[in-house]
Structures are given as structure tokens and as C-alpha cells.
PALUMMI-283261 format. One record per residue: x, y, z of N, C-alpha, C in turn; residue in three letters. Coordinates in steps of 0.05 Angstrom, whole numbers, plus 5000, padded with zeros to 4 digits. Example, Ala and Ser with C-alpha at 12.3 -4.5 7.8 and 13.67 -1.06 7.14 Angstrom:
<sites>
<n.xx=5264 | n.yy=4886 | n.zz=5156 | ca.xx=5246 | ca.yy=4910 | ca.zz=5156 | c.xx=5264 | c.yy=4934 | c.zz=5156 | code=ALA>;
<n.xx=5257 | n.yy=4955 | n.zz=5142 | ca.xx=5273 | ca.yy=4979 | ca.zz=5143 | c.xx=5258 | c.yy=5001 | c.zz=5157 | code=SER>;
</sites>
This chain:
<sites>
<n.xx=6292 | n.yy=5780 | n.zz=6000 | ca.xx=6291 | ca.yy=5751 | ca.zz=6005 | c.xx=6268 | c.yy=5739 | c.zz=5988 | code=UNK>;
<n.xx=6276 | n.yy=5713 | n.zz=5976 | ca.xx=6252 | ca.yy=5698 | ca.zz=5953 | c.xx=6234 | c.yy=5693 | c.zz=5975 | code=UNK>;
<n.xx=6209 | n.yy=5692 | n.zz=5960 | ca.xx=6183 | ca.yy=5677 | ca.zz=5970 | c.xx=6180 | c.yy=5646 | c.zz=5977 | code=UNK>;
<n.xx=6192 | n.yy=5639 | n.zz=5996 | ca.xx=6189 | ca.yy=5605 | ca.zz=6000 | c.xx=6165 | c.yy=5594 | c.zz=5980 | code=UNK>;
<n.xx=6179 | n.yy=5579 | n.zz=5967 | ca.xx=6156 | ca.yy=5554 | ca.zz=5947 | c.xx=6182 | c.yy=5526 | c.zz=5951 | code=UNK>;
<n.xx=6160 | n.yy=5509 | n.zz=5941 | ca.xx=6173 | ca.yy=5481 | ca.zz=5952 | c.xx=6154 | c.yy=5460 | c.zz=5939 | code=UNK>;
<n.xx=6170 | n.yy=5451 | n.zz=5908 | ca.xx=6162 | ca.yy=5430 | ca.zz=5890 | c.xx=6155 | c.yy=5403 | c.zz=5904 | code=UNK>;
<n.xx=6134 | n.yy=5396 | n.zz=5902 | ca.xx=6130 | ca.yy=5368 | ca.zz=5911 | c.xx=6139 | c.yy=5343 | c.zz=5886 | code=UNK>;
<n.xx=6147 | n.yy=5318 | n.zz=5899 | ca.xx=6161 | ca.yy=5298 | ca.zz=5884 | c.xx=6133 | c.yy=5279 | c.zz=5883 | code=UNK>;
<n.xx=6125 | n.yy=5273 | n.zz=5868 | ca.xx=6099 | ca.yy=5250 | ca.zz=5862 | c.xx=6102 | c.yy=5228 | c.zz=5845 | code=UNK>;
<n.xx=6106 | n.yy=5206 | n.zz=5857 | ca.xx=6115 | ca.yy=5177 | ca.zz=5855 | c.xx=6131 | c.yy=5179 | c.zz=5840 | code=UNK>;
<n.xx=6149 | n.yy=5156 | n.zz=5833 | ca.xx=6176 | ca.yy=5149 | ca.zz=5823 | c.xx=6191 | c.yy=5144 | c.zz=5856 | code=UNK>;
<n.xx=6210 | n.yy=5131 | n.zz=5857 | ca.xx=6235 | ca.yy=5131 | ca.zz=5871 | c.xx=6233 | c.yy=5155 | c.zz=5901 | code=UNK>;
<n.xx=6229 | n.yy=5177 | n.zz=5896 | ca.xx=6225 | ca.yy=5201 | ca.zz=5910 | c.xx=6201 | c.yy=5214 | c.zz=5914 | code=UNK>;
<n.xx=6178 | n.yy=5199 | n.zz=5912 | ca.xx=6147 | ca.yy=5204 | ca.zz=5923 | c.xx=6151 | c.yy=5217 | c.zz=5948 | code=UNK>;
<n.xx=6135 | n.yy=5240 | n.zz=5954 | ca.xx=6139 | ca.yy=5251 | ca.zz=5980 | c.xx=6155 | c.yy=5265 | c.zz=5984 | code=UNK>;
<n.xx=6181 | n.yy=5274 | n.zz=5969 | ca.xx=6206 | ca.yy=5291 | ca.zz=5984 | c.xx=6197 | c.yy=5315 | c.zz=5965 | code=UNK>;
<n.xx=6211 | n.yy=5334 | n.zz=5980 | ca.xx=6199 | ca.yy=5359 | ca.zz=5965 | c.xx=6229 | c.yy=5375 | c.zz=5968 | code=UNK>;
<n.xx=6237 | n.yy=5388 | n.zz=5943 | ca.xx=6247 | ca.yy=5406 | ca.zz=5938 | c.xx=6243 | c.yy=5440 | c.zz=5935 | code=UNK>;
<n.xx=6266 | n.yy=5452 | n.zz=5955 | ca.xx=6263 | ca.yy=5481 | ca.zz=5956 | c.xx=6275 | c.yy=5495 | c.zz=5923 | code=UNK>;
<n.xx=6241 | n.yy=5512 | n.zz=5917 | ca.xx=6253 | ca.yy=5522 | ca.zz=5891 | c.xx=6251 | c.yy=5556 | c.zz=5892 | code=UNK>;
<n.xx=6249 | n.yy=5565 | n.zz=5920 | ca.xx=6247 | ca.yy=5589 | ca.zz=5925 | c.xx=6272 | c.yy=5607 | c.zz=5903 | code=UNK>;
<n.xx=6290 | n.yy=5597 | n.zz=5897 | ca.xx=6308 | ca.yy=5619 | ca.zz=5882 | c.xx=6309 | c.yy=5617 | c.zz=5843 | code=UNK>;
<n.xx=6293 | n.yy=5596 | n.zz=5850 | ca.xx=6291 | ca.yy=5584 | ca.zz=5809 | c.xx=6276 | c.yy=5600 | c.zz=5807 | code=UNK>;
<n.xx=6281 | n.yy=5611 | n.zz=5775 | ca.xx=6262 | ca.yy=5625 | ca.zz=5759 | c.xx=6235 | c.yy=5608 | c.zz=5756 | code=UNK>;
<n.xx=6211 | n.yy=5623 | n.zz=5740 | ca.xx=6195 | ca.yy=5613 | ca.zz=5733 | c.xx=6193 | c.yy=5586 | c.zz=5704 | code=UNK>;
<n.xx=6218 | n.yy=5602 | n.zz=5687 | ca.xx=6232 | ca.yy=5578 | ca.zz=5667 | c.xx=6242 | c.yy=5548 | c.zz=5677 | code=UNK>;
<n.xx=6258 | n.yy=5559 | n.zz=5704 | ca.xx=6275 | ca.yy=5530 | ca.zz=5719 | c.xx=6248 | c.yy=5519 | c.zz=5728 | code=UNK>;
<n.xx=6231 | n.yy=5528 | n.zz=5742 | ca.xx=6207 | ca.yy=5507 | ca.zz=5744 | c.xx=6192 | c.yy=5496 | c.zz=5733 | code=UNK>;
<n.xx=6181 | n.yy=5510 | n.zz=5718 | ca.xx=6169 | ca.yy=5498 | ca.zz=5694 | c.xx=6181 | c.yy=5467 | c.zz=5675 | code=UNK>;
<n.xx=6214 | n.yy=5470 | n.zz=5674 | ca.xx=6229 | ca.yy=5451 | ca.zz=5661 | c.xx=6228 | c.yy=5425 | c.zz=5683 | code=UNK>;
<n.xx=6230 | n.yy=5424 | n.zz=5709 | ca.xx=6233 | ca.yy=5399 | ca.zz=5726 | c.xx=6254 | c.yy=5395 | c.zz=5731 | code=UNK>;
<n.xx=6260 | n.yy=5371 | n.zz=5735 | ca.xx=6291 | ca.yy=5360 | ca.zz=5743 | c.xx=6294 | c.yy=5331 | c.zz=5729 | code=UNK>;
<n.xx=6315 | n.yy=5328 | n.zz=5734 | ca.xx=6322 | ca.yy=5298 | ca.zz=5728 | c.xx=6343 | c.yy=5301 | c.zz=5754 | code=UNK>;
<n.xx=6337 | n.yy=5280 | n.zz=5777 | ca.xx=6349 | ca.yy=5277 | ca.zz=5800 | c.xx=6365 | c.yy=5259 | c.zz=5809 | code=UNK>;
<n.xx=6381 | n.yy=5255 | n.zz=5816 | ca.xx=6403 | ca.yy=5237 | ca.zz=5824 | c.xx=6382 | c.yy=5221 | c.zz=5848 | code=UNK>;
<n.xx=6383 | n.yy=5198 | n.zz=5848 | ca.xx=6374 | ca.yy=5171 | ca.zz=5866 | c.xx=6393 | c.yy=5155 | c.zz=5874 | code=UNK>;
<n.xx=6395 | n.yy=5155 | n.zz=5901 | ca.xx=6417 | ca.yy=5130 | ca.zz=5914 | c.xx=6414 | c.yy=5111 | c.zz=5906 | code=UNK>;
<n.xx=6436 | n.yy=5094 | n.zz=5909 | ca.xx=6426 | ca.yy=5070 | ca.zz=5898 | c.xx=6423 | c.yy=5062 | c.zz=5862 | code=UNK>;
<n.xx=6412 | n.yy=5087 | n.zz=5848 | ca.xx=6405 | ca.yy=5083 | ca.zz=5818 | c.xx=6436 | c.yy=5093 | c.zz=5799 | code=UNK>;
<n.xx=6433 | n.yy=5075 | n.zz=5774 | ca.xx=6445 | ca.yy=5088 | ca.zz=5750 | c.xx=6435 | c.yy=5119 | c.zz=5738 | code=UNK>;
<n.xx=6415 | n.yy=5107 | n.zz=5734 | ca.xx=6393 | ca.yy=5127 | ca.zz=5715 | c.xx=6390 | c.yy=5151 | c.zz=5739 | code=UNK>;
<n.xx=6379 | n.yy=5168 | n.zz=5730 | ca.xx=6361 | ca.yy=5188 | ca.zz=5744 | c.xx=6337 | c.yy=5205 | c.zz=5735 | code=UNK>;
<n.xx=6324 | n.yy=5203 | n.zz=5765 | ca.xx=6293 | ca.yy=5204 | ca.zz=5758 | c.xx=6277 | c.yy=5232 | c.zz=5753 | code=UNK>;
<n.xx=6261 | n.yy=5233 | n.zz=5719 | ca.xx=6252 | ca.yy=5251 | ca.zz=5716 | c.xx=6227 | c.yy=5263 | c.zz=5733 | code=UNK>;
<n.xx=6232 | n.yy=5282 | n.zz=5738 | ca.xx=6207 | ca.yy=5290 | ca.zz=5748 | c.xx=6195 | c.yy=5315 | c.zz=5731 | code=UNK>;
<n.xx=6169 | n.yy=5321 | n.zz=5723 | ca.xx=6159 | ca.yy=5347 | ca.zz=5711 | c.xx=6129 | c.yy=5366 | c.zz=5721 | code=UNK>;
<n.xx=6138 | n.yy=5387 | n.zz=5724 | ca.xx=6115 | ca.yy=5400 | ca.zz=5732 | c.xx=6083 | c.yy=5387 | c.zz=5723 | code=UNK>;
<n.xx=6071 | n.yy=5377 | n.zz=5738 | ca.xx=6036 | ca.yy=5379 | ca.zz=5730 | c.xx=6026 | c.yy=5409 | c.zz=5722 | code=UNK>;
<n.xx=6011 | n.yy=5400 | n.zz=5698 | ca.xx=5996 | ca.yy=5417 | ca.zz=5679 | c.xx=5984 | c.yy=5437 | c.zz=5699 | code=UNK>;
<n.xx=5971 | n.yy=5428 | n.zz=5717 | ca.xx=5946 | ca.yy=5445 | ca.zz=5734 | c.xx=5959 | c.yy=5456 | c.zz=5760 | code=UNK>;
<n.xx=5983 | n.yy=5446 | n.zz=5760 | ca.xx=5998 | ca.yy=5458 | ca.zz=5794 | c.xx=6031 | c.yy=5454 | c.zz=5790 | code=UNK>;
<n.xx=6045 | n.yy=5474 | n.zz=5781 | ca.xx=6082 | ca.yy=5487 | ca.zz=5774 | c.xx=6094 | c.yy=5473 | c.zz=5790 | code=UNK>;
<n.xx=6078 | n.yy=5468 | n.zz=5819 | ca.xx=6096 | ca.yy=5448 | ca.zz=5835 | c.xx=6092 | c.yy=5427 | c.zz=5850 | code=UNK>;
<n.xx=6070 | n.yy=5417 | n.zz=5832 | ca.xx=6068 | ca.yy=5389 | ca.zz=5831 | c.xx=6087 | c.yy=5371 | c.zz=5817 | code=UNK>;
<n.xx=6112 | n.yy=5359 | n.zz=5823 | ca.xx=6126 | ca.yy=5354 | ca.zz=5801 | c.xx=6119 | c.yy=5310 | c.zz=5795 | code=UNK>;
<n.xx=6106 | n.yy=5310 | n.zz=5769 | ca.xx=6099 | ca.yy=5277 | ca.zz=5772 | c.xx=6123 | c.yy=5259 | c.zz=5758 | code=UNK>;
<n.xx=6128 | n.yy=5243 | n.zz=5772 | ca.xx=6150 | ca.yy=5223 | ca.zz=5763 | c.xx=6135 | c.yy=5218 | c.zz=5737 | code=UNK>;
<n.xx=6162 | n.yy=5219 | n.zz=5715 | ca.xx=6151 | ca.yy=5210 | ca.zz=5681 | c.xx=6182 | c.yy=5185 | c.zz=5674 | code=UNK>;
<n.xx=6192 | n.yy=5181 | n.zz=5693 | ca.xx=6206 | ca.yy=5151 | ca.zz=5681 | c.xx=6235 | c.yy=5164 | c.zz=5695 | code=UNK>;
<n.xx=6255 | n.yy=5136 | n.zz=5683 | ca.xx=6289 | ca.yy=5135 | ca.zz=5693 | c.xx=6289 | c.yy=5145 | c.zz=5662 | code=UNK>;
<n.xx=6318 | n.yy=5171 | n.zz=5671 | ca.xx=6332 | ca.yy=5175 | ca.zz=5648 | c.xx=6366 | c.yy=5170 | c.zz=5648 | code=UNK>;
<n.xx=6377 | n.yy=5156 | n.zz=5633 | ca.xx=6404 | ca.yy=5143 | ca.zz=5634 | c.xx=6427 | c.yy=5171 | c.zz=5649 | code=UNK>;
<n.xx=6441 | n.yy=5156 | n.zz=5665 | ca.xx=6461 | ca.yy=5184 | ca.zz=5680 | c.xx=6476 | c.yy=5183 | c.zz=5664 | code=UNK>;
</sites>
């Protein structure tokens, strides 16, 4: 069984919600997401902070 970890979302659209990344590699974390938002066209980048893998900080809307 993976080691529970759990990316935090930091401002943008999804401040506060946190994603389970217990089964991503160390590659898939490092890269972030770009996340589907209710409501939105676009969807919102999020990327790991330099100083913490799962800190993830909103860096803008990217076109869906």
C-alpha cells in the first residue's frame, strides 16, 4: 500500500482543496496538473512550489 501524501491547491479557483497523490510517481508530482474547474472554459494550472512537491501554487488559466 502507497504512503498517503496529499498535494495542496494554493490560490487560483481551487485554493484550499487538496488532491490525493499517494499513487503518482515522483515525475507526476513534480509536473502538477492543469485541472478541470466548474463553471470554467480554461483550466487551472497548478505547479509544485520550489521548497515543498506538494505545495501546488496556482500559475494562471490554460485554454481546455
Amino acid at each position: 500500500m502507497p504512503t498517503p501524501r496529499t498535494a495542496r491547491l494554493i490560490g487560483g479557483p481551487l485554493d484550499g482543496h487538496e488532491l490525493d497523490v499517494s499513487t503518482w510517481t515522483e515525475e507526476e508530482i513534480r509536473t502538477g496538473v492543469y485541472h478541470v474547474v466548474e463553471g470554467w472554459e480554461e483550466r487551472a494550472d497548478y505547479e509544485p512550489d520550489a521548497g515543498d512537491p506538494l505545495a501546488w501554487k496556482y500559475q494562471g488559466p490554460v485554454p481546455g
